[in-house]
N, C-alpha and C positions, 0 to 999 in steps of 0.2 A: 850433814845430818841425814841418818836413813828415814824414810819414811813410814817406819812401822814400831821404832822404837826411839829411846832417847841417848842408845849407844851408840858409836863411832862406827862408820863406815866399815865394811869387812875388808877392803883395803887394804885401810888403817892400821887394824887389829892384824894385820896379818905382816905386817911391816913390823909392828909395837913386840911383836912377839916370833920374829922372824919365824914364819908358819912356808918356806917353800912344801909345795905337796910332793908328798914320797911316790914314786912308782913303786917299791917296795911295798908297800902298805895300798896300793890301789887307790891313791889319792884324787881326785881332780874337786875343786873349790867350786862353788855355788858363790860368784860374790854376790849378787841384784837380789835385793833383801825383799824386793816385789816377786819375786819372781818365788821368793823359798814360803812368803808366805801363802801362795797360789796354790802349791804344793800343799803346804799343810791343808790350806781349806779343802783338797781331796777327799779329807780324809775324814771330812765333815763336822757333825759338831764335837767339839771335845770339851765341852766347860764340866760334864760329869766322869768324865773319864780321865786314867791313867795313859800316857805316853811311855815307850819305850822307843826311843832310838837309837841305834848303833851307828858308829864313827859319823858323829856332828862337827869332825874336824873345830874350824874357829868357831863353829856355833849360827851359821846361816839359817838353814832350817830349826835348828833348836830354837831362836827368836821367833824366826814364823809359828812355832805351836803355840809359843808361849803369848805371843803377842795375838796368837786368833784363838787364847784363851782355854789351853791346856790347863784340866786342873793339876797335874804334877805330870813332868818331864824325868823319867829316868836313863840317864843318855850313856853309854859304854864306850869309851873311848881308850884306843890302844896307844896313842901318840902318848904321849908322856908333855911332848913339846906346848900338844895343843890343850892342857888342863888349865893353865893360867886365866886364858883367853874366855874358859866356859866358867870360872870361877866369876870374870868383872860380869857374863852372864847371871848368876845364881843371881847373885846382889842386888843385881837390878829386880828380878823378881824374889822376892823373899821366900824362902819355905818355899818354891814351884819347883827349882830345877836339885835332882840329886845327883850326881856326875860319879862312874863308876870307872876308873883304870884299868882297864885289864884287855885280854882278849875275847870277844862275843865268842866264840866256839866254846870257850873253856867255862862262863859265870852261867850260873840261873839268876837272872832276875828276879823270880816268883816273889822271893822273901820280900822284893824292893818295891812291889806295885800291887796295888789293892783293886781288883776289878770293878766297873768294867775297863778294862783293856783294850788300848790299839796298839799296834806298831807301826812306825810310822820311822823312813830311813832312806837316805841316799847310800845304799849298800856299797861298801867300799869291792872295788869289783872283784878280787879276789874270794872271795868269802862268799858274795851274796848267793852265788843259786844253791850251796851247800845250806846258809840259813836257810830259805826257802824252803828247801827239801825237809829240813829237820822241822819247821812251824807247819808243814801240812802232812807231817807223818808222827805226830802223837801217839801214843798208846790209847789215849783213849781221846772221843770226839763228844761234842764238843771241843774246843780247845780252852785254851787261856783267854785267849785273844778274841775280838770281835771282828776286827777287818785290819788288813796290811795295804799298807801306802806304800810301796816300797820304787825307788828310784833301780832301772836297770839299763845296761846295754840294748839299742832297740832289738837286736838279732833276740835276745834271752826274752825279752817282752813279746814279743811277738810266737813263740814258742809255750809260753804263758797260756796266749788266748788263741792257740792255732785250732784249726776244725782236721776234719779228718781229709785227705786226699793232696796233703802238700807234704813239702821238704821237713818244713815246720813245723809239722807235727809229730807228737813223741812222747814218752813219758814224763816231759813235765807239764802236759798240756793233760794228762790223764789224770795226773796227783792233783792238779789246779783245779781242775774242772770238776774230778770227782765229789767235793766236797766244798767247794766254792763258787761264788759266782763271779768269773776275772774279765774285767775290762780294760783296755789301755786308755785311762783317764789323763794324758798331754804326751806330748814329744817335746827333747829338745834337743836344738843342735849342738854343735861341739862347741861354738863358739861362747855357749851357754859357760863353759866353766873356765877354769885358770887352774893348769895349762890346758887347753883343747885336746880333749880325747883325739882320737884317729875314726873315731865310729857317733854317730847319734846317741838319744838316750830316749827311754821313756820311760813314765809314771805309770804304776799298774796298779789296781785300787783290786782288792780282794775281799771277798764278804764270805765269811763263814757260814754254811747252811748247820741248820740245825742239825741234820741229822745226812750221809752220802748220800747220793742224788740216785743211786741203784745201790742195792743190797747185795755187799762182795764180801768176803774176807781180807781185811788187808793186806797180810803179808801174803796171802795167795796172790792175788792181785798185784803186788809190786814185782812178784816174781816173773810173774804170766807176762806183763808190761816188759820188764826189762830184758827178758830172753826174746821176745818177740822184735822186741827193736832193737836189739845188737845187732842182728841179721837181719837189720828192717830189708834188704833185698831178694830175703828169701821169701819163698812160700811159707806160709804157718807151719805145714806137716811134718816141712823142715826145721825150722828156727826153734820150733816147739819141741821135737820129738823126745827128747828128756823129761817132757813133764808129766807122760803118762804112755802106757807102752802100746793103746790104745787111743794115740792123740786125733784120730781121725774123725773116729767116731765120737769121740768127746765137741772137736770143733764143729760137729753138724747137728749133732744136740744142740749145742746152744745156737745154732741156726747160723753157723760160719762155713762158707764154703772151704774146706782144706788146701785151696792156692791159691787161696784169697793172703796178700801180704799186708805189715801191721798197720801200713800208713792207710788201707781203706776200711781199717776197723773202726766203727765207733765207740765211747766211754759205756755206755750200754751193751754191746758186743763181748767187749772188755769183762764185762760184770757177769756176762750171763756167762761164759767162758770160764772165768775166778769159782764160778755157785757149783757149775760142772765137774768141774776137776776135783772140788771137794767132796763129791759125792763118790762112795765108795765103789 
């Protein structure tokens, strides 16, 4: 018997429903039902809020929301295999879990979940830093969502919450940063799951600010970021020189030395750089 519910061991369920995990699909299993509820409570209280998770495989974490008292679970899973398994779930909670087939890149949830909103997910590792990218690139900010729990590779978590001056750092530590507040809230090792990745893991708990943390334009800003760090070995004057025929003078307006490269730019540098180039 697990300890957080009155269902069968994940196991079990994974036996009951021969659930081997796909490499295809970026599979690896959470079985320690202590351990997904641990998880969930990252992501703090949820008795008022909607749950959105993506591939709950048998339902590990899906139990831990539900069981640290999610008020409704809306879970997207591509396995086909593992729907049965999240079905003897619903059941057990009535009316809490909605369980959606499909592929997360392809469905809007929106219609499915009534704010406020978390998401909360052991990202199947194919998929996840592309979701990632698309929940902190909206059209419009605010988002949907209030905070992301999301499970990742420790290299991609860490990349998450990098500062400026390392390997680590890079555009998705700028998209993260600019409009959230990201911390690595646990690690786990490999042994953590079934089968054992080849790499660690970590929990990264995300909080949406009200409003970006510096006044940039976005897609200036995603542009200015991503040219900068393609050639992160170059000087700016260089890796930039497409964005303005005068990029020299633009990057010392905004108070950047022009052979200054991107990994010693700060999120703020970033911003005052994005406000510049839009100025005619």
């Amino acid at each position: 018997m697990s300890a957080i519910d009155n269902l069968p061991p994940l196991r079990e369920v994974i036996a009951t429903h021969q659930l081997s995990a796909r490499k295809s699909l970026g599979q690896n299993f959470l079985l320690d039902l202590n351990l997904t509820a641990k998880i969930a409570r990252q992501a703090g209280d949820l008795a008022a809020c909607d749950v959105l998770e993506i591939g709950p495989g048998p339902g590990g974490l899906t139990r831990g929301l539900l069981s640290e008292g999610a008020r409704k679970v809306v879970a997207i899973e591509k396995d086909t295999r593992c729907i049965a398994a999240l079905q003897d779930i619903a059941a057990a909670y009535p009316g809490r879990l909605q369980i959606i087939n499909g592929d997360a890149l392809e469905i809007d949830p929106l219609q499915h979940l009534t704010p406020p909103v978390r998401i909360a997910a052991n990202l199947p590792y194919n998929v996840g830093t592309e979701l990632l990218v698309r929940w902190l690139t909206p059209p419009d900010w605010p988002p949907f969502w209030q905070s992301l729990t999301l499970m990742f590779q420790r290299e991609v978590a860490e990349r998450i919450v990098a500062q400026p001056g390392g390997k680590a750092y890079g555009r998705l530590a700028i998209l993260a940063q600019w409009r959230c507040e990201a911390r690595i809230a646990m690690s786990l090792p490999p042994e953590a799951f079934t089968p054992p990745p080849k790499v660690s893991s970590a929990v990264v708990h995300l909080t949406a600010l009200p409003e970006p943390r510096y006044p940039a334009d976005a897609a200036t800003l995603s542009r200015v970021v991503a040219a900068a760090f393609n050639q992160r070995r170059k000087m700016l004057r260089a890796s930039l020189k497409g964005m303005a025929p005068d990029i020299e003078d633009r990057l010392i307006a905004a108070g950047i030395k022009p052979t200054d490269r991107a990994e010693q730019i700060s999120l703020e540098g970033f911003c005052a750089l994005a406000r510049e180039l839009r100025r005619p």
